[in-house]
N, C-alpha and C positions, 0 to 999 in steps of 0.2 A: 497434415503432418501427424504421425504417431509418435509416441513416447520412445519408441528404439531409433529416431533419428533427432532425435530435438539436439542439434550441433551445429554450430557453426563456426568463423573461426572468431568470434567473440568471446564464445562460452565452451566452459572447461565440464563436463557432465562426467568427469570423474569423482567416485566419492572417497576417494582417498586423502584429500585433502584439507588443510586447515584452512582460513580462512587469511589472505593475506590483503594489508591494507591497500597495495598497490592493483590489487585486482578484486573488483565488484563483484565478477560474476563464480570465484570459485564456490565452489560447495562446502558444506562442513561434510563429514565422515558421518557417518549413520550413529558411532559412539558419543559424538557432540550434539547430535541430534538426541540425542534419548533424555537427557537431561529437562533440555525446553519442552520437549512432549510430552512433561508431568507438571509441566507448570501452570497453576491456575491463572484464569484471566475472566472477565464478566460481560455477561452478557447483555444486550440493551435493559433488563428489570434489577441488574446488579447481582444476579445468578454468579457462580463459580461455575466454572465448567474445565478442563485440560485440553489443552494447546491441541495436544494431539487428536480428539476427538473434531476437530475440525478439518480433519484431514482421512480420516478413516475411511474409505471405500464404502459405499453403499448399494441398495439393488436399484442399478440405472443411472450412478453418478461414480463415477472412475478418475475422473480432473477434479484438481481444486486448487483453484488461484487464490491466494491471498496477497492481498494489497496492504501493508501499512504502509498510512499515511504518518504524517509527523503529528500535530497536536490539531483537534479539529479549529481552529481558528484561521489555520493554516491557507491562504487567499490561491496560495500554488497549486497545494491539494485538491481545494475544491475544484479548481479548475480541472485538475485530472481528470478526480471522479467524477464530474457533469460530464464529462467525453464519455467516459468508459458507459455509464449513467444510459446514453442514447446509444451506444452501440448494438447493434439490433444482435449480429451474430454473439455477440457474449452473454446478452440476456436469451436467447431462445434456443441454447446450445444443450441437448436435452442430456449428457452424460458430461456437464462441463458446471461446478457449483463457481460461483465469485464469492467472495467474504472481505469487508473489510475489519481493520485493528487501527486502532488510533490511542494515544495513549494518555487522552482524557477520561473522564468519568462521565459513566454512562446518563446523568441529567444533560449533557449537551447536548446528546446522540437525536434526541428529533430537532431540534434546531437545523441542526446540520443534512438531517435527511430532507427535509424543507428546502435548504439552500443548493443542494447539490441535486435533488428531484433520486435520488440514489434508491435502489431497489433491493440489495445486496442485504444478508444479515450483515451488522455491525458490532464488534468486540471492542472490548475495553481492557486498556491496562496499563494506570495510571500510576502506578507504582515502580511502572519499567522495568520490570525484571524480566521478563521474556523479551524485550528489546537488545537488555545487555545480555541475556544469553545466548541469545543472536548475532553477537558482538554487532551489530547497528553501529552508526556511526552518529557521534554527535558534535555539531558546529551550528555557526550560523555564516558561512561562505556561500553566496548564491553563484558564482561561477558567470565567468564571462559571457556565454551563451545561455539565451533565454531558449528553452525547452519550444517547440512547436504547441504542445498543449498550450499554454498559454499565452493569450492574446492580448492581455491589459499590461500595462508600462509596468515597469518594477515600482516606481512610485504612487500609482493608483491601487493595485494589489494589495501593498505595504498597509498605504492608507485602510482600505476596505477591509481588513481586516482587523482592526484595532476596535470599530463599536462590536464586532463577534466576540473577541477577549472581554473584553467589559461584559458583553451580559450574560456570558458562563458563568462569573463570579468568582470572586474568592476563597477557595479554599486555606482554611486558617491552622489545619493539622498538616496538611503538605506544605505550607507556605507559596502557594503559586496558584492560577485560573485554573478552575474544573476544565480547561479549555484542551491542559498539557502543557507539558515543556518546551518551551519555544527552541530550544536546538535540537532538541530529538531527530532525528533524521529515520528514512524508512526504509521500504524495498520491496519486491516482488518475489514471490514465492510459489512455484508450482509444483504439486504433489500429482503423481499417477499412480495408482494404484497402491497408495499410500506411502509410496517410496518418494524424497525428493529427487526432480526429477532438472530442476533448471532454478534459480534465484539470481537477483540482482538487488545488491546492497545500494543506497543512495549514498554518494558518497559529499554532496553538498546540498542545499536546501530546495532545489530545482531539479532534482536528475533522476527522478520516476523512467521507468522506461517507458521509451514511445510508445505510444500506441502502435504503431505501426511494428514495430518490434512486439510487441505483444501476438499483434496479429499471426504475425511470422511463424512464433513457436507454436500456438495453440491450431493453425493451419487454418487461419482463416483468410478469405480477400480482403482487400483493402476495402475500407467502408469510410466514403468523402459523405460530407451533409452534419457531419458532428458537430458541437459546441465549438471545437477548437477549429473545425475545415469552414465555417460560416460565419463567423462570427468577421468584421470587418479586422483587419490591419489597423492597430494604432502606434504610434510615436511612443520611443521609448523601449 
């Protein structure tokens, strides 16, 4: 699939538009867009570096998917990113970059690369201001349907992820875990040729797009043997 069909009838790939709460997938306008493309955000050593620069075309790299997750403590996300983590076509797609953003501080960032085995650079920005210039949505509603990525009960997850809060620590100038803000929510974000080109806003704390949706836009096949396709069925 090329960037002149990425459409379906899910997604609206016009960029005239604002961002409405009822709908995920519209786009913001390239003038809404220029704002967050000058916003600093840091990198795994606590670098500054602009939003935008992460998306800027390079020689041999034309895709770029960005993933934010919600805060790394996050039991859901990981689950994602372990999926996406083993996905053979995403890592070895040689004009296609991954990035994640999470909007903890960068001392969790190998913790978390540890638990998710994640290969992707990872950004930080813990301050959330490219989150709400995003307009991102924030709650803590996991929504009646548990996502395909995730294989563990809403109560085991929940659990699992409480000693990861705890040894991020406290941050005592933010008032909250180096970990992020537990309602933060995220979204998918695809740039081609530095234009956006497709996004999905998470609109509750579980609604990452499928992978298989994922698959879809960037024109890959379906790839079964993932974290999420092997792992056993449990209760809950």
């Amino acid at each position: 699939m090329t960037s002149a069909n990425i459409n379906n009838e899910n997604m609206s790939p016009s960029m005239g538009g604002e961002r409405s709460n009822n709908n995920d997938y519209t786009l913001p306008s390239p003038d809404t867009l220029r704002q967050p493309g000058e916003q600093s955000i840091l990198d795994e050593r606590g670098n500054k570096i602009l939003f935008k620069s992460l998306y800027a075309p390079t020689e041999g790299v034309t895709r770029h998917l960005i993933i934010f997750i919600r805060h790394f403590s996050c039991g859901s996300c990981e689950s994602y990113v372990r999926t996406l983590a083993a996905h053979n076509q995403l890592n070895a797609t040689p004009n296609l970059h991954t990035i994640l953003i999470g909007c903890g501080q960068p001392s969790v960032v190998p913790s978390y690369r540890d638990r998710t085995r994640a290969r992707f650079p990872i950004y930080c920005d813990p301050d959330r201001a490219l989150y709400a210039k995003l307009n991102m949505t924030c709650n803590l509603e996991g929504g009646a349907q548990k996502p395909k990525y995730i294989t563990d009960s809403t109560l085991s997850t929940t659990l699992n992820s409480f000693p990861n809060v705890l040894k991020s620590g406290f941050n005592f100038s933010s008032r909250g875990f180096n970990s992020g803000n537990f309602s933060q929510n995220g979204g998918e974000w695809l740039f081609v040729d530095g234009e956006l080109k497709w996004c999905h806003i998470m609109q509750r704390t579980r609604d990452h797009a499928e992978v298989e949706e994922l698959e879809q836009i960037l024109g890959f096949s379906h790839e079964a043997g993932g974290p999420a396709d092997d792992a056993p069925a449990k209760k809950g």
